[in-house]
C-alpha positions in Angstrom: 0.0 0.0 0.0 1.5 3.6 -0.8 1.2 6.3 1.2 -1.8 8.7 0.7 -0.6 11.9 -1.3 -1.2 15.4 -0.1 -3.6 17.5 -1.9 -4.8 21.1 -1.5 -8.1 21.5 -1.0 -9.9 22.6 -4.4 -11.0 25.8 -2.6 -7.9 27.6 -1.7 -6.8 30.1 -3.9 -3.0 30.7 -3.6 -0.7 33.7 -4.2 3.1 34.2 -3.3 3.6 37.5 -1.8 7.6 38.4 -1.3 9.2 35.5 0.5 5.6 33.8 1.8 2.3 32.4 0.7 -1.0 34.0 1.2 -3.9 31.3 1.2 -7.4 32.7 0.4 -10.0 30.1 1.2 -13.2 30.5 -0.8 -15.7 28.9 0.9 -15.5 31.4 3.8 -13.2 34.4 2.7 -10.9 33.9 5.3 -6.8 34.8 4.4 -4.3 32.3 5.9 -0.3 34.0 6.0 1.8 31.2 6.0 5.2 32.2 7.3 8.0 31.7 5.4 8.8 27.9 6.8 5.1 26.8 6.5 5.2 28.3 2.7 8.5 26.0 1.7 5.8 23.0 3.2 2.9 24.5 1.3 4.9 24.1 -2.0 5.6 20.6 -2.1 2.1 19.5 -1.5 1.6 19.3 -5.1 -0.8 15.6 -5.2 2.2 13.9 -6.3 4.2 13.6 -2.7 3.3 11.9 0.2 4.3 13.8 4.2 7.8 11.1 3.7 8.5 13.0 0.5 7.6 16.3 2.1 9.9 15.4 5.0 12.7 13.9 3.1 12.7 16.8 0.7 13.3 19.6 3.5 15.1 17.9 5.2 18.2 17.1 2.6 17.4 21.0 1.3 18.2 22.5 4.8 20.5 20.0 5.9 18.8 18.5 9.1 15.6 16.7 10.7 12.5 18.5 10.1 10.0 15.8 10.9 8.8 17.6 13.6 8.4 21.0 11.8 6.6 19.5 8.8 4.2 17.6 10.6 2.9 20.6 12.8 2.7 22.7 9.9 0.5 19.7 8.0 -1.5 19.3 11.3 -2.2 23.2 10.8 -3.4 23.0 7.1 -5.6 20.1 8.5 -6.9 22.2 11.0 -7.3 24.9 8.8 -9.2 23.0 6.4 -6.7 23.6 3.9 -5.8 20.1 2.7 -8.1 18.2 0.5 -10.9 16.3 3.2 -9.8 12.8 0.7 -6.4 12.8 -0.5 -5.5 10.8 -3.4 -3.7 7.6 -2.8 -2.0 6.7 -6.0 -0.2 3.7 -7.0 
């Protein structure tokens, strides 16, 4: 079984603003500013990586363990609603 890819949710408009993204959710007008470590998370949910990927990514482009930093900031977007309710699990 692979791991479930991460997907934005349909609704979530998203614009890069200097060094950071600003999320504009649709459904209730609300703007989520991701800081600048959250937006580096933001752009490798793509539907094509699973959290690993995410993880594994960061962590060889900053040279250490971000587990830890990549999973709060996912458990945020879930919070937020900003991840797709059902991602995708591709084979």
């Amino acid at each position: 079984m692979t791991a479930a890819r991460l997907e934005r949710h349909p609704a979530i408009e998203t614009a890069w603003v200097v060094d950071r993204y600003l999320l504009f959710d649709e459904r209730d007008g609300v703007v989520h500013e991701l800081n600048p470590s959250a937006s580096a998370v933001w752009d490798l949910i793509d539907g094509a990586r699973a959290e690993k990927d995410v993880i594994e990514s960061l962590s060889a482009q900053f040279g250490q363990d971000l587990r830890a930093d990549v999973q709060v900031a996912l458990s945020d977007f879930r919070t937020r609603g900003l991840l797709s309710d059902d991602p995708v699990d591709r084979a």
